[in-house]
ChimeraX commands (.cxc) that place a marker at each C-alpha (Angstrom):
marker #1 position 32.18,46.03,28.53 radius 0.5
marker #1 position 35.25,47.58,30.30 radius 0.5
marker #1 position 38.08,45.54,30.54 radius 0.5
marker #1 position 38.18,45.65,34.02 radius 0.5
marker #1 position 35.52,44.02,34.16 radius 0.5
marker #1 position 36.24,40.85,32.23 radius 0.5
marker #1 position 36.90,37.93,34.57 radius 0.5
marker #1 position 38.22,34.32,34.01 radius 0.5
marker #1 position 35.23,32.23,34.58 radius 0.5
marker #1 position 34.43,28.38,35.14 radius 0.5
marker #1 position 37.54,27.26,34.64 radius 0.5
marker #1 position 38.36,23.39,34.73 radius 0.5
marker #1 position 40.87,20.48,33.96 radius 0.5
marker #1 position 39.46,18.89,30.58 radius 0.5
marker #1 position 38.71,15.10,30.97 radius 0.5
marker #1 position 40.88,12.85,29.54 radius 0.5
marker #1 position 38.11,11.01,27.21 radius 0.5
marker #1 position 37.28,14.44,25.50 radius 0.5
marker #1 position 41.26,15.88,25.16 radius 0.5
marker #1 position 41.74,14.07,21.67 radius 0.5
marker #1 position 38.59,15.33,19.84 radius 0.5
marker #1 position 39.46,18.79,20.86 radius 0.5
marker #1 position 42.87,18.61,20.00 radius 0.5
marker #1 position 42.23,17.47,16.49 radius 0.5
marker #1 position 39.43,20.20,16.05 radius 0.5
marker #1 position 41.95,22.57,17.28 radius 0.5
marker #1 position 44.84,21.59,15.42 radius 0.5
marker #1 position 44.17,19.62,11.64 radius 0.5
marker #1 position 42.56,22.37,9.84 radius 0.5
marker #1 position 45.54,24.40,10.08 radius 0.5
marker #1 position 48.09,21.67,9.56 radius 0.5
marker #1 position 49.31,22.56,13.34 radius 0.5
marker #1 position 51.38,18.87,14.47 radius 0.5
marker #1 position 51.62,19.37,18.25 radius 0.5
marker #1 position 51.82,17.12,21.02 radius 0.5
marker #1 position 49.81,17.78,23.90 radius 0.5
marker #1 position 49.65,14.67,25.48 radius 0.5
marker #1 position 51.78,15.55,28.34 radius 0.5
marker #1 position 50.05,19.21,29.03 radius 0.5
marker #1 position 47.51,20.17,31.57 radius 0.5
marker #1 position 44.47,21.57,29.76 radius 0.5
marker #1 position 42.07,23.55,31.13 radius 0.5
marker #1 position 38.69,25.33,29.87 radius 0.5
marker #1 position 37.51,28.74,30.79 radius 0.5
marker #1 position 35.57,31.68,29.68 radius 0.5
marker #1 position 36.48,34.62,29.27 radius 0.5
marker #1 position 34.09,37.50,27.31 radius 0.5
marker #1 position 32.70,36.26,24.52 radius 0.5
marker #1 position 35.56,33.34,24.19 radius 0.5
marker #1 position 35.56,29.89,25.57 radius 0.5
marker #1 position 39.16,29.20,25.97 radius 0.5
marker #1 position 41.67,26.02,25.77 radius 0.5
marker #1 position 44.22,27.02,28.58 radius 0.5
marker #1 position 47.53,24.47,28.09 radius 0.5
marker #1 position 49.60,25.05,30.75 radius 0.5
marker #1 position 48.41,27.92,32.10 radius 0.5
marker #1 position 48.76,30.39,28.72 radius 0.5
marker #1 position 45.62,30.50,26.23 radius 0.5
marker #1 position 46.37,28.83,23.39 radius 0.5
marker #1 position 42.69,27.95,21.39 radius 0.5
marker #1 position 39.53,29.56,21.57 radius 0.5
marker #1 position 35.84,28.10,20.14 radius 0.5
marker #1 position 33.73,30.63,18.54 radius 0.5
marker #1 position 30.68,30.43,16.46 radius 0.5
marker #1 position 30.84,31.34,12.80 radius 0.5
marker #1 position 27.49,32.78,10.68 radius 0.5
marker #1 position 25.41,29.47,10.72 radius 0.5
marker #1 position 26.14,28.68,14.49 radius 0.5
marker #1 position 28.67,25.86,14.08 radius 0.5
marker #1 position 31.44,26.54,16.94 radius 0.5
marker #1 position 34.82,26.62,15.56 radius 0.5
marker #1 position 37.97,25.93,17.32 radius 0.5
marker #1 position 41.08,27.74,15.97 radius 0.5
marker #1 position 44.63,29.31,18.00 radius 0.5
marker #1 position 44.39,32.48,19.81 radius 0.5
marker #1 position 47.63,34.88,19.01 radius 0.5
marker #1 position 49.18,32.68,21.59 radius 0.5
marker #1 position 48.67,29.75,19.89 radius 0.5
marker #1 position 49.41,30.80,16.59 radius 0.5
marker #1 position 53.08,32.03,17.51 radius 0.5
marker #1 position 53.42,28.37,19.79 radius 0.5
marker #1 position 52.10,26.32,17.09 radius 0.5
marker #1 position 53.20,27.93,14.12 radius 0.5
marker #1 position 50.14,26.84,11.24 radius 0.5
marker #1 position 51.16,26.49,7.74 radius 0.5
marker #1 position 47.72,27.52,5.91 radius 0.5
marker #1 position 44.88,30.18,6.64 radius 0.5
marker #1 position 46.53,33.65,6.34 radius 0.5
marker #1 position 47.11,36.70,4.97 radius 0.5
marker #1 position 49.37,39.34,4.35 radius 0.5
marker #1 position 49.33,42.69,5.83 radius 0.5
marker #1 position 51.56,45.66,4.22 radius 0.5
marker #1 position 53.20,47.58,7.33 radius 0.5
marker #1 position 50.38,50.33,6.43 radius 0.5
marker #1 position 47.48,47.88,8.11 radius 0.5
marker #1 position 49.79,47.38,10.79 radius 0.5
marker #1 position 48.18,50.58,13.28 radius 0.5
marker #1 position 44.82,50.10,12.32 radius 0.5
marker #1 position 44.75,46.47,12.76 radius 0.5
marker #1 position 46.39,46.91,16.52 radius 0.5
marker #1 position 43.12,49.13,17.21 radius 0.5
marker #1 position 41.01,46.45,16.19 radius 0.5
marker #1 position 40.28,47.68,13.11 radius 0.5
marker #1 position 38.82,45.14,10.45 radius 0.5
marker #1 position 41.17,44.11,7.53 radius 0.5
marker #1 position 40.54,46.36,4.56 radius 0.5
marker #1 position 41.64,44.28,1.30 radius 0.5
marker #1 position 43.74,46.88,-0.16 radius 0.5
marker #1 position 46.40,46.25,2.97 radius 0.5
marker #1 position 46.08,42.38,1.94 radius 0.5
marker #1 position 49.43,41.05,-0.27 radius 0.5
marker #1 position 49.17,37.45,0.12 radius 0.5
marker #1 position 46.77,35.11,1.88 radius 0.5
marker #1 position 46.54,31.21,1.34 radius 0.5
marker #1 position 45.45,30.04,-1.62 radius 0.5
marker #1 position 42.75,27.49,0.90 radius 0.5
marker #1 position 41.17,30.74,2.43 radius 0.5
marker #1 position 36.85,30.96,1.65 radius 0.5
marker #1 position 34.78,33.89,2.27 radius 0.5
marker #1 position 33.26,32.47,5.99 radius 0.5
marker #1 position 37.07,31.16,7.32 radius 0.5
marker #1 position 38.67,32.25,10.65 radius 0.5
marker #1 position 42.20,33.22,9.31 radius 0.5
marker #1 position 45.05,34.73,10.87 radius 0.5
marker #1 position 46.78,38.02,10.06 radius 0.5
marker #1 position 50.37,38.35,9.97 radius 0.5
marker #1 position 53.06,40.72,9.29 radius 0.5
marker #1 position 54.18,40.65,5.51 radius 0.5
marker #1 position 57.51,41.50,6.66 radius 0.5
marker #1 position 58.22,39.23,9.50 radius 0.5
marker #1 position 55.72,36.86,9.39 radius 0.5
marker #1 position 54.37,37.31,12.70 radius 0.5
marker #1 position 50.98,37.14,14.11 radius 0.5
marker #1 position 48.46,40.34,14.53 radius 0.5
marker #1 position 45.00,39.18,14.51 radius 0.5
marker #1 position 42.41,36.60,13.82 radius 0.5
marker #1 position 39.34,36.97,12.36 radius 0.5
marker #1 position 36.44,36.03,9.74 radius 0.5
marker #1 position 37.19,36.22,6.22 radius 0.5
marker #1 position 34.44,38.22,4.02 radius 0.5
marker #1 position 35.82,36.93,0.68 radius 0.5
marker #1 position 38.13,34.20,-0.29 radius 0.5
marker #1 position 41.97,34.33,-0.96 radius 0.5
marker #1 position 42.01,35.46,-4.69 radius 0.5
marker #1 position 39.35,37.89,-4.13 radius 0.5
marker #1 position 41.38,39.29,-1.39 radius 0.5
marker #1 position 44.29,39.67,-3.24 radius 0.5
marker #1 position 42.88,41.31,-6.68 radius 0.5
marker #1 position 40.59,43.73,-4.73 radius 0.5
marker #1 position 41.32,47.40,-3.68 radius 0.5
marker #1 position 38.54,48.35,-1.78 radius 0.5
marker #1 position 36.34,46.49,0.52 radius 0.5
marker #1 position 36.28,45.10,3.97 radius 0.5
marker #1 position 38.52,41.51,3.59 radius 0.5
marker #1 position 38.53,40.47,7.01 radius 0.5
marker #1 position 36.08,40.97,10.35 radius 0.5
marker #1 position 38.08,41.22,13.50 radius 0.5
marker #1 position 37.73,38.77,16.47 radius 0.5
marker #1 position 41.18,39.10,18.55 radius 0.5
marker #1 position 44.07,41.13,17.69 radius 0.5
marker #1 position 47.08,42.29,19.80 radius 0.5
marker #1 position 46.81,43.99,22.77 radius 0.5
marker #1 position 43.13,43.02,23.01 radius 0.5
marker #1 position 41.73,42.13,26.65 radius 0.5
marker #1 position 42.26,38.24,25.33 radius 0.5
marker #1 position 46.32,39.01,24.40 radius 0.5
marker #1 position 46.83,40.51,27.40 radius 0.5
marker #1 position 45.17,38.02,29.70 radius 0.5
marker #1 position 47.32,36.78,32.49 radius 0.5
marker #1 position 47.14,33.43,34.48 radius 0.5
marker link #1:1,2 radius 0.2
marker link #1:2,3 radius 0.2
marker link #1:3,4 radius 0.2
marker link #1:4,5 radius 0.2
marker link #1:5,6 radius 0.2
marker link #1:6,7 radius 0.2
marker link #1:7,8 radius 0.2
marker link #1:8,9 radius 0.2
marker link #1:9,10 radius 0.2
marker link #1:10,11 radius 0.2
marker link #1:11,12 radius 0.2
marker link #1:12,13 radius 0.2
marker link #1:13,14 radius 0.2
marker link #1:14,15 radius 0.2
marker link #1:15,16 radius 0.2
marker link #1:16,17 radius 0.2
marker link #1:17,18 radius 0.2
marker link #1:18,19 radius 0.2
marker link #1:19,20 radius 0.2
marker link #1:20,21 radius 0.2
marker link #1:21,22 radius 0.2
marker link #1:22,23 radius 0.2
marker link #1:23,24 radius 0.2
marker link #1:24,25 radius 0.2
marker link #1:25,26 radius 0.2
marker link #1:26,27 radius 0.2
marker link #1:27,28 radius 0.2
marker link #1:28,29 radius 0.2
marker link #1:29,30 radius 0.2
marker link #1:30,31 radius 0.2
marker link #1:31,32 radius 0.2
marker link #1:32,33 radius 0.2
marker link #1:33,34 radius 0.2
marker link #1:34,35 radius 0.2
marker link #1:35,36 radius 0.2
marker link #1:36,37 radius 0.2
marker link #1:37,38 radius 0.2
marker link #1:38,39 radius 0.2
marker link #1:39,40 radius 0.2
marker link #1:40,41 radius 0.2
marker link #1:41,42 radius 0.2
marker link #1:42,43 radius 0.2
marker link #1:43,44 radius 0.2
marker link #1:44,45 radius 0.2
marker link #1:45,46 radius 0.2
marker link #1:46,47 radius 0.2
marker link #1:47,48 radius 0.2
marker link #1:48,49 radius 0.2
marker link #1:49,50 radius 0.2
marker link #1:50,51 radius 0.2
marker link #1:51,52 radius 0.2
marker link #1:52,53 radius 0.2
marker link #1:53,54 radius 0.2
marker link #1:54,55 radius 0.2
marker link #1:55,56 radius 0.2
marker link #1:56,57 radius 0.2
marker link #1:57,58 radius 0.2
marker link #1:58,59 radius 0.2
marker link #1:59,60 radius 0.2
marker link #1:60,61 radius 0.2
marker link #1:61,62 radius 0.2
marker link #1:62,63 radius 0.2
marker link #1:63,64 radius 0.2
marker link #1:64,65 radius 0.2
marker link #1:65,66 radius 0.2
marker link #1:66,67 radius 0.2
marker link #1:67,68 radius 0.2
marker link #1:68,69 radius 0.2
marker link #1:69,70 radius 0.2
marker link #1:70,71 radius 0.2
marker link #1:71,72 radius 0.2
marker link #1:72,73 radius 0.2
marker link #1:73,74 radius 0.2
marker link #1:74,75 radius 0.2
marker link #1:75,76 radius 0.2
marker link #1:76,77 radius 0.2
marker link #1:77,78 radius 0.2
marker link #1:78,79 radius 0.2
marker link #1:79,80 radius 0.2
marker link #1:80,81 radius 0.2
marker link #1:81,82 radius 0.2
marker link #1:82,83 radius 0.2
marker link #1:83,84 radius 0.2
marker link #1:84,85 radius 0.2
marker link #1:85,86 radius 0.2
marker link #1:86,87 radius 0.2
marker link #1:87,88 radius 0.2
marker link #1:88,89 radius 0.2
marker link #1:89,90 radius 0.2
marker link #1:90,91 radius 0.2
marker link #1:91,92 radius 0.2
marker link #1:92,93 radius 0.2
marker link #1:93,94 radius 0.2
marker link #1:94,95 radius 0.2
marker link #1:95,96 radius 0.2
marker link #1:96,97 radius 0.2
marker link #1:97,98 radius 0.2
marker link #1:98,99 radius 0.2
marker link #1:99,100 radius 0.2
marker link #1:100,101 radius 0.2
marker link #1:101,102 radius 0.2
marker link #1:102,103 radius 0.2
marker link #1:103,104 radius 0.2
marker link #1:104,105 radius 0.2
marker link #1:105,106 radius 0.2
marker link #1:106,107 radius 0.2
marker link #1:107,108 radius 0.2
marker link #1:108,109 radius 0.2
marker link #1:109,110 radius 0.2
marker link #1:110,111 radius 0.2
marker link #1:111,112 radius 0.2
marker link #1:112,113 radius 0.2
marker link #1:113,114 radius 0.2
marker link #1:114,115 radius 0.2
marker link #1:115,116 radius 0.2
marker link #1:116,117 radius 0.2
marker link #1:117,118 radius 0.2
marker link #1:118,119 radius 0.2
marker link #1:119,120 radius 0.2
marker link #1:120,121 radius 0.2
marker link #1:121,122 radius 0.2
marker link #1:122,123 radius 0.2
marker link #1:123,124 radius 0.2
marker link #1:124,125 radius 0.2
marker link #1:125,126 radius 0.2
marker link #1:126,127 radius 0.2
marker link #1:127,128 radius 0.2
marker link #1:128,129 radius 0.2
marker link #1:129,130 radius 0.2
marker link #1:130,131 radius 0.2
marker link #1:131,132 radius 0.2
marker link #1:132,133 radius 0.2
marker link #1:133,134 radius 0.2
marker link #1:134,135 radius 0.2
marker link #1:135,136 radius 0.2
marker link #1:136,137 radius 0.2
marker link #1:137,138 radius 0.2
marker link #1:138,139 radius 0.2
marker link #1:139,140 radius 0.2
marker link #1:140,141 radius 0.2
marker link #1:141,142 radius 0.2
marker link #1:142,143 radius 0.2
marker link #1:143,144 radius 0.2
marker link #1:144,145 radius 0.2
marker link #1:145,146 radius 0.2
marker link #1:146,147 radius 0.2
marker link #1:147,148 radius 0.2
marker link #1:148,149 radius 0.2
marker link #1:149,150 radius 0.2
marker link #1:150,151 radius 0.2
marker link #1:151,152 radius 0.2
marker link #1:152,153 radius 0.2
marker link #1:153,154 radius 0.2
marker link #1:154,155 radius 0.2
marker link #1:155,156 radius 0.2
marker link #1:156,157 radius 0.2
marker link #1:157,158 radius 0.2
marker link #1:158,159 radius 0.2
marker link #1:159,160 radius 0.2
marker link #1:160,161 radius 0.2
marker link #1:161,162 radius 0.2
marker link #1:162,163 radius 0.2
marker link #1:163,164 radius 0.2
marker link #1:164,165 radius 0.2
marker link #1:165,166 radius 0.2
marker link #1:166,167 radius 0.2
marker link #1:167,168 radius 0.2
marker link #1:168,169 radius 0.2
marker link #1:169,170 radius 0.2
view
């Protein structure tokens, strides 16, 4: 699908009686304390992602993992907002390129990850050197694996920067 043909679609104010349950889904695995009481959150699609718009910038997405289950986790957006403390890894500056192509994660870029990672997570991918975000995606193994291991795929893309969900205005 070209990018230019991507469109923002069914977009709507959340109802008040459903904002807490998403919030929490969004925000506790990932130790994320925000307060969004006071934002105007929306819902849209966009692609394959059904978005949480606060205040007009995309800041959580719901996906479905391998079984189905719909997962809600930060889009790059939200990640450098929100700041989590747990579910990433490490990229040498090597990864860096690839990963900005949308690339998957090959474990021999991988230096660190968090210790709570399991093969099946949606992680995020930052910059060993600065900390910052590049990419989310599915983890094929779990932290320690990723770590000791010099070959292999360690994580499956899903959004990265400069994707057509990075550089979606509103």
């Amino acid at each position: 699908m070209a990018k230019k043909d991507w469109k923002l679609k069914g977009r709507k104010p959340v109802r008040h009686k459903k904002i807490k349950g998403l919030i929490e889904r969004l925000t506790e695995p990932l130790g994320i304390d925000v307060d969004l009481s006071n934002a105007f959150l929306e819902t849209a699609q966009f692609g394959p992602w059904s978005l949480l718009i606060v205040d007009k910038s995309p800041l959580g997405m719901e996906v479905a993992d391998a079984e189905g289950e719909i997962i809600a986790f930060p889009t790059l957006r939200g990640i450098l907002a929100w700041s989590p403390s747990s579910r990433w890894c490490d990229v040498d500056h090597g990864a860096i390129p690839f990963l900005m192509n949308g690339a998957d994660c090959m474990a021999a870029g991988i230096h660190a990850a968090c210790e709570c990672i399991e093969e099946g997570d949606l992680i995020w991918i930052r910059d060993q050197t600065h900390g910052k975000p590049i990419a989310i995606g599915w983890a094929m193994m779990s932290a320690s694996e990723m770590k000791e291991a010099t070959k292999g795929k360690a994580v499956k893309m899903l959004h990265h920067v400069g994707d057509e969900l990075w550089e979606l205005e509103l």
